[in-house]
C-alpha positions as CSV (number, residue, x, y, z in Angstrom):
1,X,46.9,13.5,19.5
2,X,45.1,14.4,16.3
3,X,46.1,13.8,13.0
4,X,46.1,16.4,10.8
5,X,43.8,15.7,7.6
6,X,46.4,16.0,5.0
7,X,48.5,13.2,6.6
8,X,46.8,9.6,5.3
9,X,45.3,7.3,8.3
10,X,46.8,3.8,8.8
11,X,44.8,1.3,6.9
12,X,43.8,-1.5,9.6
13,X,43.6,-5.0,8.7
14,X,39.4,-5.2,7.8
15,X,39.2,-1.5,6.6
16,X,35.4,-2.7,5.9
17,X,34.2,-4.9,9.1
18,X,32.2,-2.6,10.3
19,X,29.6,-3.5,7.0
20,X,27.9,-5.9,8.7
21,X,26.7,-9.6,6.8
22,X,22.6,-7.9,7.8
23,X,24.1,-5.0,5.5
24,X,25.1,-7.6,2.8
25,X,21.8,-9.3,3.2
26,X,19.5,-6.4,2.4
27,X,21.6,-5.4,-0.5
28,X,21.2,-8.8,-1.7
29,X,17.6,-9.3,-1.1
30,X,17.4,-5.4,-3.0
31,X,19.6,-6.7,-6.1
32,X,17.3,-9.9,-5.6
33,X,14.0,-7.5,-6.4
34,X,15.6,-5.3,-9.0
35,X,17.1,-7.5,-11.0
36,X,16.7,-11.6,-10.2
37,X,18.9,-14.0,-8.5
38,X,21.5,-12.8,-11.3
39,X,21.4,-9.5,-9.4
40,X,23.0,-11.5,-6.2
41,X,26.7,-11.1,-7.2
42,X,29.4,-10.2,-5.4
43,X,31.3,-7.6,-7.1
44,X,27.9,-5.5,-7.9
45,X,26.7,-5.9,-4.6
46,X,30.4,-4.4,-3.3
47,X,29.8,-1.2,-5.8
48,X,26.2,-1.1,-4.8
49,X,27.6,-0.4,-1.3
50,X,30.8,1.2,-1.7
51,X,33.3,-1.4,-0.5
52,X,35.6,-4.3,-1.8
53,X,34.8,-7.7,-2.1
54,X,37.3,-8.0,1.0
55,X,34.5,-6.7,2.9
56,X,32.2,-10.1,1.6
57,X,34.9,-11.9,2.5
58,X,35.1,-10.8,5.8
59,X,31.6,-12.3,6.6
60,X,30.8,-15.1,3.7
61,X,32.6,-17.8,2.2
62,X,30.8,-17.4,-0.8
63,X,27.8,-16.1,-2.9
64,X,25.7,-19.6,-1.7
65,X,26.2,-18.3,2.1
66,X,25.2,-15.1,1.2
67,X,22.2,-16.4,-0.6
68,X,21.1,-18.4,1.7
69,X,21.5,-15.7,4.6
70,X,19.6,-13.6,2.3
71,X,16.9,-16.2,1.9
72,X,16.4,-16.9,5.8
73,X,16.2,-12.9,6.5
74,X,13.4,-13.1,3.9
75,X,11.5,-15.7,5.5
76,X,11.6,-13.9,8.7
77,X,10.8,-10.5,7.7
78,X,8.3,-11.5,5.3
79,X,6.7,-14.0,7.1
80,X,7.8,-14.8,10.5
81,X,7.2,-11.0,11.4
82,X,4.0,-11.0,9.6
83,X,2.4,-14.0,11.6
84,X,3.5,-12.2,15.0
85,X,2.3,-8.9,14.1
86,X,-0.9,-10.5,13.7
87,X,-1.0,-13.2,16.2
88,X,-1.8,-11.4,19.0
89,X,-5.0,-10.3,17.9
90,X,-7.6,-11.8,19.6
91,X,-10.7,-11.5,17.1
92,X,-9.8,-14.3,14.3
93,X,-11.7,-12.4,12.0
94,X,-9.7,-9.2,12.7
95,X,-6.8,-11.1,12.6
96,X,-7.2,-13.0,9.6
97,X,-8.2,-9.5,7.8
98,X,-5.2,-8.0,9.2
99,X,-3.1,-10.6,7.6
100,X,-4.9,-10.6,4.2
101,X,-4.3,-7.0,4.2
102,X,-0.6,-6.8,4.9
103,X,-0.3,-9.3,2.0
104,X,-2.8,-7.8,-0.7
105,X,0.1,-4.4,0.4
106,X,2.5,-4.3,-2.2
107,X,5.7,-3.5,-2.4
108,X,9.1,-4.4,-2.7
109,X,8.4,-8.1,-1.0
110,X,6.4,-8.6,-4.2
111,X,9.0,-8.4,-6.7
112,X,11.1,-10.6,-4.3
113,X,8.5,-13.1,-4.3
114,X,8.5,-12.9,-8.4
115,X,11.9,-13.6,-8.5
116,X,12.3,-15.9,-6.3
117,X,9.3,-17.7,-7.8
118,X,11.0,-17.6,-11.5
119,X,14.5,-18.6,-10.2
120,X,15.6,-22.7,-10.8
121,X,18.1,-22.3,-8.1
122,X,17.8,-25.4,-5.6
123,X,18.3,-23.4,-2.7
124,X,15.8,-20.6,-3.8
125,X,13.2,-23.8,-4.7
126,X,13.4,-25.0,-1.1
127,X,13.2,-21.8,0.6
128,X,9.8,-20.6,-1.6
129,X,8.2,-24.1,-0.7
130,X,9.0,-23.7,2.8
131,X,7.4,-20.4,3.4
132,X,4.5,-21.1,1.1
133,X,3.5,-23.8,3.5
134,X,4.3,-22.0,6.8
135,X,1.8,-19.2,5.3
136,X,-0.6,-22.0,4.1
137,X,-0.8,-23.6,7.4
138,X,-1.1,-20.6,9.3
139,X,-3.6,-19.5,6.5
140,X,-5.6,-22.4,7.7
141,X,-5.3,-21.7,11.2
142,X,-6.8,-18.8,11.4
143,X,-9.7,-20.2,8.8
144,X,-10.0,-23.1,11.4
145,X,-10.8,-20.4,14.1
146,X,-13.8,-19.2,12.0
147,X,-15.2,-22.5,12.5
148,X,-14.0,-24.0,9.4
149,X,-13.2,-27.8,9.5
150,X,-10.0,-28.5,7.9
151,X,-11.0,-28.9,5.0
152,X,-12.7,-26.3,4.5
153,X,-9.9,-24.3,5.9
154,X,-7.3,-25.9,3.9
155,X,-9.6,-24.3,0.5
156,X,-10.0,-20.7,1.7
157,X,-6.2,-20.7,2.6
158,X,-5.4,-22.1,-0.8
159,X,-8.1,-19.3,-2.3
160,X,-6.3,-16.7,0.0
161,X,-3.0,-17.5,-0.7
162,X,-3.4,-17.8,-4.8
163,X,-5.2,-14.7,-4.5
164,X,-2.3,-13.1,-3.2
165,X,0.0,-14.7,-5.7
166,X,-2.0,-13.6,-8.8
167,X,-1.9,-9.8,-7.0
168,X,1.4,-10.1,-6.9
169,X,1.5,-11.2,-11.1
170,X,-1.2,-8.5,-11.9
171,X,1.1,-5.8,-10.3
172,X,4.3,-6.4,-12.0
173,X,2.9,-7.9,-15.4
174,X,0.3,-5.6,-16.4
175,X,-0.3,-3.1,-13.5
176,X,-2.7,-0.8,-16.2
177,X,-5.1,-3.9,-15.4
178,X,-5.5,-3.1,-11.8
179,X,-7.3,0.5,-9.9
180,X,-4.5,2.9,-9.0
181,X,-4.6,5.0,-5.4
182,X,-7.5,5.0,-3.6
183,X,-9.3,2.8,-5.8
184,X,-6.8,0.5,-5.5
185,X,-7.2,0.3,-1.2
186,X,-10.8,0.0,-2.2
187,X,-10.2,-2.9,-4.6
188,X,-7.9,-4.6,-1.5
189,X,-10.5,-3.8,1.2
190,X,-13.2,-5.3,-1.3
191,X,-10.9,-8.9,-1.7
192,X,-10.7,-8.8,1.7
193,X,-14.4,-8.7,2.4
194,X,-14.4,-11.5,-0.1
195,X,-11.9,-13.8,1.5
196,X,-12.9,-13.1,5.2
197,X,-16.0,-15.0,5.8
């Protein structure tokens, strides 16, 4: 039978469940990139989405498990996913241009990267090292399949990769600095012509 609207439904036990911890995770790895790791609170993140904290609850013990879910979903989306979009390709030029490319992009992943980098939490420290050596080594890798011996693939991934870091820096610090629009894609496509031998 249907209820009519005016009479008020029974409230079930986890009103909230159906937010899921993924949910919880991107509104933590948004808060993350507007506002720091002081953005990745509980009871801002519950406005931000329209619930309770019993709704956190329901799927962390705390703001350190919701970090470091946040954290790992980071590292996959902004890496992990990366490398597999890109591994595939079969020219390791194209590929290593491909991969340049998506990270000379922009976007919100920069200003997550920024505050991750400026943040003196343990957890975020471990994380950041972590994926700055998965994306150095497979940097390398695709280097090495140029015909670069190591060490001369270990350089252009470190040139690469600070390259990419100080893009990131030049965006949010004094974006006036850098060509807008079109010029901008031309700027990108000229670093990658640079950094792809």
């Amino acid at each position: 039978m249907v209820q009519p609207s005016h009479v008020p439904r029974p409230k079930t036990a986890v009103p909230e469940a159906r937010l899921s911890a993924a949910d919880w995770e991107a509104a933590a790895l948004d808060a993350l990139a507007e506002n720091g790791l002081a953005g990745v609170a509980i009871e801002p993140l519950a406005r931000r989405l329209g619930v309770t904290k019993g709704s956190f609850y329901w799927h962390f013990a705390d703001r350190e498990a919701l970090l470091a879910a946040a954290l790992a979903r980071w590292e996959t989306s902004n890496t992990e996913r990366v490398i597999d979009a890109v591994e595939d390709v079969r020219d390791p030029r194209e590929r290593l241009a491909r991969l340049i490319g998506r990270g000379l992009a922009g976007g919100r992943s920069d200003r997550i990267h920024i505050a991750l980098a400026t943040a003196k939490h343990p957890m975020v420290r471990d994380a950041l090292a972590r994926v700055t050596h998965r994306r150095l080594v497979y940097l390398e890798s695709c280097y090495g399949a140029l015909g670069q011996s190591p060490r001369e693939a270990r350089q252009s991934a470190l040139l690469a990769y600070a390259t990419y870091v100080g893009l990131i820096h030049l965006r949010l610090e004094a974006p006036k600095e850098l060509p807008e629009h079109a010029a901008l894609a031309a700027h990108v496509e000229h670093l990658i012509g640079k950094l792809v031998p």
